[in-house]
C-alpha positions in Angstrom: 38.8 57.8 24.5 35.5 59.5 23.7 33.6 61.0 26.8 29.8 60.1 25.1 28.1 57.4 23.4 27.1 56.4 20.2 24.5 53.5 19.0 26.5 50.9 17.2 23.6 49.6 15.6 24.0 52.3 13.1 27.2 51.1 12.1 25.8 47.1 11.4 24.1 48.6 8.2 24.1 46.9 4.8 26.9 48.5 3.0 28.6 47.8 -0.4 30.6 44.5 -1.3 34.2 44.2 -0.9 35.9 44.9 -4.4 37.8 41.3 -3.5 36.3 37.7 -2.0 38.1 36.6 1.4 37.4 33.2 3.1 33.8 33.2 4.7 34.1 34.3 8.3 38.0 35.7 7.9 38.7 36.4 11.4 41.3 39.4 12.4 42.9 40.5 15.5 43.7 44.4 15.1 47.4 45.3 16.6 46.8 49.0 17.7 49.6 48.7 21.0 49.7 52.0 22.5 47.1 54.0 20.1 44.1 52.4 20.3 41.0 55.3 20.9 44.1 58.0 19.9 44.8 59.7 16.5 47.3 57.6 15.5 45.6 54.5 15.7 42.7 55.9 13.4 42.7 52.4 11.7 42.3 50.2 14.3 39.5 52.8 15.8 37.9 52.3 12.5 37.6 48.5 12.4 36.1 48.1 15.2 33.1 50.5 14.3 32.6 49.1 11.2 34.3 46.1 8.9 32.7 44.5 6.3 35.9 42.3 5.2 36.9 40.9 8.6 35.2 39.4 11.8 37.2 41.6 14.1 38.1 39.5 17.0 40.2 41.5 19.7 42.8 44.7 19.9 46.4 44.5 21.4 47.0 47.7 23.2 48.4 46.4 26.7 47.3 50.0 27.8 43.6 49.3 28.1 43.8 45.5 28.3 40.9 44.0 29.7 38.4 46.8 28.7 35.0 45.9 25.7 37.2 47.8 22.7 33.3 49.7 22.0 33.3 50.7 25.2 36.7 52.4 25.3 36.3 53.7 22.0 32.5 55.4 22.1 31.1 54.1 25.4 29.1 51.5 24.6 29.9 47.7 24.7 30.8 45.7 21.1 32.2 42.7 22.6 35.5 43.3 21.4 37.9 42.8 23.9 41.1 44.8 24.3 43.9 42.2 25.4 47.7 42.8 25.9 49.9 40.8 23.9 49.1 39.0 20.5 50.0 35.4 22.6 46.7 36.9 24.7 44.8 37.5 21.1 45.3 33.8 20.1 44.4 32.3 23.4 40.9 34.5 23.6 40.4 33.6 20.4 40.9 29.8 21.1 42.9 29.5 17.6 45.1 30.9 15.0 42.8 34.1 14.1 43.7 34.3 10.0 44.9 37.8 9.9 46.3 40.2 12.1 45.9 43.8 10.9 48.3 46.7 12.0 45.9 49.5 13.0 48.4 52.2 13.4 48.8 55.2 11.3 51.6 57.4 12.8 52.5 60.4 10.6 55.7 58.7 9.0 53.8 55.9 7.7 56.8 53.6 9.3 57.1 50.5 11.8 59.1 50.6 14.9 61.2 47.4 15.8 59.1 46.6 18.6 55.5 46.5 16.0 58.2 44.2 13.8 58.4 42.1 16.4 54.9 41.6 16.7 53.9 41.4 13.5 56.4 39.0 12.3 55.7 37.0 15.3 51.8 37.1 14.0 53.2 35.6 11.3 55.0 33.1 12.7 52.0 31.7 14.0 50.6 31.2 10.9 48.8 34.5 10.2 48.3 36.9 7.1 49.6 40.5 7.7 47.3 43.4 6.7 49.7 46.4 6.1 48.6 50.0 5.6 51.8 51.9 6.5 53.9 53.7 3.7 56.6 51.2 4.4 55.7 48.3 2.3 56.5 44.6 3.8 56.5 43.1 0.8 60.4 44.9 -0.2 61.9 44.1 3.4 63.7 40.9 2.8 63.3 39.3 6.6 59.0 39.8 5.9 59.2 38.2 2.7 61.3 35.6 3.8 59.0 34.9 6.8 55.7 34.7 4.7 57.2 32.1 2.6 58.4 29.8 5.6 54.9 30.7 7.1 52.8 29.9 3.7 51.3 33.3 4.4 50.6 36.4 2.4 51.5 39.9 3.6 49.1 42.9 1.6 50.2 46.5 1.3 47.3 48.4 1.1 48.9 51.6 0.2 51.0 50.1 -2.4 50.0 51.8 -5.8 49.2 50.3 -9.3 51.6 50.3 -11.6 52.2 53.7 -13.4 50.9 52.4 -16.6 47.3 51.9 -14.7 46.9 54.7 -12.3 44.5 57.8 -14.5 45.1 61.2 -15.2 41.9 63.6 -14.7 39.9 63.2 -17.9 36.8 65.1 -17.3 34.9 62.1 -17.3 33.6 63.5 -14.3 31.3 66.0 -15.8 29.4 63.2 -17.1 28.5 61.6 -13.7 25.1 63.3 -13.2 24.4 62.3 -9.4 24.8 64.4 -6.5 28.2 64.5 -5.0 29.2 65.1 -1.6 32.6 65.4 0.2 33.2 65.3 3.7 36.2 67.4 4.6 37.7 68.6 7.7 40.0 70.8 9.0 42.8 68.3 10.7 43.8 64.9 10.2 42.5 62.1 11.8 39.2 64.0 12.8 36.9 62.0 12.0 36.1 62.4 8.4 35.8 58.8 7.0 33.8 57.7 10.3 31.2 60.6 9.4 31.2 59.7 5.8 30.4 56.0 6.5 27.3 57.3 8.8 26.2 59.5 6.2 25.8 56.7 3.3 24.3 54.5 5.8 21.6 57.2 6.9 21.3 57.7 3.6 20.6 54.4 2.5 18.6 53.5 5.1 16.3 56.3 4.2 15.6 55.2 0.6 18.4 57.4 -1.1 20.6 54.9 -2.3 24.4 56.4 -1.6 27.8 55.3 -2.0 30.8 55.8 -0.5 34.3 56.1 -1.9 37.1 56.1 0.3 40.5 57.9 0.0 42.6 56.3 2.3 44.1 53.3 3.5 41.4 52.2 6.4 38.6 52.5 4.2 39.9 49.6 1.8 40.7 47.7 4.8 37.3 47.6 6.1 36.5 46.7 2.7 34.8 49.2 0.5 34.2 49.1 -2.9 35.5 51.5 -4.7 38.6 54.0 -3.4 42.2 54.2 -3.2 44.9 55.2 -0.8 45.3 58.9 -1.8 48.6 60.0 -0.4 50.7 57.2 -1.5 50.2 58.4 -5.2 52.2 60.7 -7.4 50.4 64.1 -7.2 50.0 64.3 -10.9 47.5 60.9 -10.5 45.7 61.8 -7.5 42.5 64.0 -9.4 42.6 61.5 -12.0 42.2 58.6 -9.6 39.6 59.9 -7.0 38.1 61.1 -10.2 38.1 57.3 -11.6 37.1 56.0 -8.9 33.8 58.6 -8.6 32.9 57.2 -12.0 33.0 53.9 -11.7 31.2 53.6 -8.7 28.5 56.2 -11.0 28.8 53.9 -13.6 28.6 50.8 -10.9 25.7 51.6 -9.0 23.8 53.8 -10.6 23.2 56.2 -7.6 21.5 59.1 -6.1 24.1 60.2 -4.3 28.3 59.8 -4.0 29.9 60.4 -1.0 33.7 60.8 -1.3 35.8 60.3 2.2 38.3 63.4 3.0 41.9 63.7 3.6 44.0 65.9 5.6 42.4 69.4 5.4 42.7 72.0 2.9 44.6 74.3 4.8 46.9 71.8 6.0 50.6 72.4 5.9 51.7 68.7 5.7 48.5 67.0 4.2 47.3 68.6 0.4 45.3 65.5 -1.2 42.1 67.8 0.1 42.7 69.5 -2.8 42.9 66.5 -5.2 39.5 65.5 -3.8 38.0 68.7 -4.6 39.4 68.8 -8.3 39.0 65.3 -9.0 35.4 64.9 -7.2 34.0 68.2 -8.1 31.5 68.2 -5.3 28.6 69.5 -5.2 28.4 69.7 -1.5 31.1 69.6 1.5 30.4 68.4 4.8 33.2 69.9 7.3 34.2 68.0 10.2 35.4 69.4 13.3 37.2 68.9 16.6 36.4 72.2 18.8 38.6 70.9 21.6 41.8 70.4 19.6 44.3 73.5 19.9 46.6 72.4 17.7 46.7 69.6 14.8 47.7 66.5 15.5 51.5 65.0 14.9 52.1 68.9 14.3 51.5 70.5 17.7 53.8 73.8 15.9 50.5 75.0 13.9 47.4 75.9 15.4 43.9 74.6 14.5 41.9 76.3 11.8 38.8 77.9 12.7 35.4 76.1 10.9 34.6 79.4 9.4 38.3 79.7 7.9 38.4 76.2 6.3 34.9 76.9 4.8 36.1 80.1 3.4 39.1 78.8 1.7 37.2 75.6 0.6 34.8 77.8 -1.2 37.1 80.4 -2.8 39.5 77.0 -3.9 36.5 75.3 -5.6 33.0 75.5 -7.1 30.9 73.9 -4.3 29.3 75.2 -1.3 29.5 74.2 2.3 26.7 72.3 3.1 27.2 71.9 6.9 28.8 70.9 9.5 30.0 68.2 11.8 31.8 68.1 15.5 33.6 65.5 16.8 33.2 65.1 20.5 36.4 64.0 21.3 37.6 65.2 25.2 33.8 66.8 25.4 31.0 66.4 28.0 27.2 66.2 26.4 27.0 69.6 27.8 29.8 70.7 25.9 29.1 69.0 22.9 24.9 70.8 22.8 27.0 74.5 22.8 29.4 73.6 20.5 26.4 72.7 17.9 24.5 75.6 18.8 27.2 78.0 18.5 28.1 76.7 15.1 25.0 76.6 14.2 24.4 80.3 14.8 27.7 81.5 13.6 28.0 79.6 10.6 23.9 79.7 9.8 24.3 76.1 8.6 23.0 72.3 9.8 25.0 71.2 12.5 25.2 67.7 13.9 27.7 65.2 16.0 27.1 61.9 13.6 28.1 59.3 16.7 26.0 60.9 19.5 22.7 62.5 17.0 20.7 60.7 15.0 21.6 59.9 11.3 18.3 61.8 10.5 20.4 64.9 11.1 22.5 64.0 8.6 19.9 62.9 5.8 18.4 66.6 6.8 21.2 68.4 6.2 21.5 66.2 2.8 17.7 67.4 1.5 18.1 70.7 2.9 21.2 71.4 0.8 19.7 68.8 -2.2 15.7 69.0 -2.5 15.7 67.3 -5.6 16.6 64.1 -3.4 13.6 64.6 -1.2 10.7 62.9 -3.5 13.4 59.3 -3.6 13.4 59.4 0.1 11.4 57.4 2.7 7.8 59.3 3.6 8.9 59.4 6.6 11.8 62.1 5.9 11.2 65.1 6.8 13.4 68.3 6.1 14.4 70.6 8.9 16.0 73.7 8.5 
């Protein structure tokens, strides 16, 4: 749980359509027992800051049952309460909510046989399942044969297209003429789709129109428009599809700028498909997000964390882009804390520096323009450009 605050008005933005219709008002209950507000539950922290696909109704994590889910997450109230038991859920709720979504994202990608329980027992009740493990539902015979008794639907999110669909890198991306901008970091679970997210938003809502395509499982559950879940690929697809995906949402939107969501970290030892983004994205720009408190990665307490000045050095020596800036996730910091940290970033590094949940999303437009003048004349008067 996060020792500052953020505005969650920032996160009620416009933001692009889903790539697929759902039911108006489709109403979710996010299972996150145990990991809510920890790495490991990364999805379910993600829904409740921002969903565009569901009406997120309540988290099960019998830890924290009773607390508002915005409060335990970033310190301010969203009216999402945290309840213990899915039978809880349902009776807060007042009726059958239509989907319950499994918001944890352990390292293995794999369901225990108490979160079977639960999710089979969602679907008992008459609910569609929102999967984004590795281990798809869909081939385990006592989910399939559940749904079908139940008249429900289970989705895999991280279940690829067939072979015969996924892309190879083409080069088409040398023809996509906006400005491009990933936001890497230097551990998993840091933080890197939430800043990407705030970025497009600032970005819009200063007159740059931006878009955002996601990498990973929980950005297609909260329902954007153009991405795919990275690490469940083949290698030899993975430039080809993040580099599909940054052209059609070119082609799509016609925008200023692109912002592409990281994975992993560059230099980490378990999680590569940083370097697919780089070679299939060919950014422009890299934002690098960081958690100053955290000793060692998470799920793999063996290796130490990276310093910001290491990942930006291999980053720039792996591709043609540039570091553009940088930014800190708070996480087990007091405000106090968290004002050193930027400063001494700021002055070691000589680069922007800014916590996207506590600062405002100027910071982040600033850091854009500063890095990208050429932006500055389709922003808002009101932008300014601070070194």
């Amino acid at each position: 749980m996060s020792a500052l605050t953020t505005d969650p008005s920032r996160l009620d933005e416009a933001a692009p359509a889903a790539p697929f219709a759902l039911p108006a008002g489709s109403t979710a209950v996010v299972y996150c027992e145990g990991q809510f507000g920890e790495q490991d539950g990364k999805t379910g922290n993600g829904l409740v800051r921002h969903s565009e696909k569901y009406e997120i109704l309540s988290v099960i994590d019998s830890r924290c049952a009773g607390a508002d889910a915005g409060t335990f997450l970033d310190g301010v109230p969203n009216g999402i309460p945290i309840v213990a038991t899915l039978a809880d859920a349902v009776a807060d709720a007042g009726s059958v909510p239509d989907y319950l979504i499994c918001g944890l994202a352990p390292a293995d990608g794999l369901l225990s046989e108490a979160q079977r329980v639960v999710l089979l027992d969602g679907i008992a009740r008459g609910m569609h399942v929102i999967n984004g493990l590795h281990e798809f539902l869909n081939d385990d015979a006592e989910f399939v044969a559940a749904a079908l008794i139940a008249g429900v639907t289970i989705t895999d999110v991280r279940r690829p297209k067939a072979t015969r669909d996924l892309h190879l890198f083409s080069g088409r991306i040398f023809d996509v003429t906006c400005t491009r901008i990933a936001v890497l970091g230097t551990d998993g679970a840091i933080g890197k789709r939430t800043t990407a997210t705030l970025l497009v938003q600032a970005l819009n809502a200063h007159g740059i129109h931006a878009v955002m395509v996601g990498t990973g499982q929980t950005t297609l559950i909260q329902g954007g428009k153009y991405g795919v879940a990275l690490d469940a690929l083949v290698p030899q697809f993975c430039s080809g599809e993040v580099e599909h995906q940054v052209v059609a949402a070119f082609e799509g939107e016609n925008p200023d700028v692109i912002v592409v969501e990281g994975q992993g970290a560059l230099s980490h030892p378990a999680y590569l498909t940083s370097g697919h983004i780089l070679r299939g994205s060919r950014p422009q720009g890299v934002i690098v997000q960081h958690a100053p408190k955290r000793q060692v990665l998470g799920d793999f307490p063996m290796v130490p964390m990276p310093t910001v000045a290491s990942e930006i050095a291999m980053i720039e020596a792996f591709a043609d882009t540039r570091v553009i800036g940088v930014t800190i996730n708070h996480e087990e910091m007091t405000d106090l804390e968290l004002d050193q940290s930027i400063g001494d970033h700021h002055r070691e590094l000589d680069l922007p520096v800014t916590d996207p949940l506590t600062r405002p999303g100027q910071d982040l437009v600033d850091m854009v323009l500063l890095a990208f003048p050429e932006l500055a004349p389709k922003a808002a008067p009101e932008t300014s450009i601070r070194g």
